[in-house]
C-alpha angles and dihedrals in degrees: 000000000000117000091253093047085047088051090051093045104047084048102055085039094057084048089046112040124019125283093264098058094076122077123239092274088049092047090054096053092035096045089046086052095045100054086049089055098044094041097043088049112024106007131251089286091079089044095053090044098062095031105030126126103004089055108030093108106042084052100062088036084062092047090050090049097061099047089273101129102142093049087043089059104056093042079062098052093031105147094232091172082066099048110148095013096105086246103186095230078054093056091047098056086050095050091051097047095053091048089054090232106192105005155055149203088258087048095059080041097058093040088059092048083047095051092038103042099231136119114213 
């Protein structure tokens, strides 16, 4: 399976099935898209609240993963007690995350070759 058909994949099978149910390469594409659609639509508020605090970290490992470090390291500090209180840290992961800061769709593209050892 090419990287693109992978990145489909993982995300219609986290819609689909539980969390759980995808291993460590599939969490990493479906909790960074994720945090783009709930943070383009709803803010990073909707995101933190179905995956915080569980998540958190493999979230900003995925982040990290992908060149992502400035993204990565506010997911780490984000202030869950002060979800949906416009916090102002909370604003500014949100704002990172919907500019894309660090990272790109070919980026998340080149890691999962990386991890998986494939080229395509």
């Amino acid at each position: 399976m090419n990287s693109d058909d992978f990145i489909n994949d993982a995300i219609d099978r986290g819609h689909r099935n539980d969390m759980v149910s995808l291993d460590a390469d599939q969490r990493m594409v479906f909790l960074i898209a994720e945090a783009e659609a709930d943070c383009d639509m709803n803010g990073i508020d909707s995101f933190l609240s179905r995956y915080a605090p569980d998540w958190t970290s493999e979230t900003a490992a995925a982040f990290d993963a992908v060149g992502a470090v400035e993204i990565a390291k506010e997911m780490r500090i984000a202030p869950t007690d002060a979800l949906f209180t416009g916090d102002g840290r909370l604003e500014r992961l949100n704002e990172l995350i919907t500019g894309r800061i660090g990272y790109s769709y070919e980026s998340i593209r080149q890691a999962l070759e990386r991890r998986r050892g494939t080229a395509g």
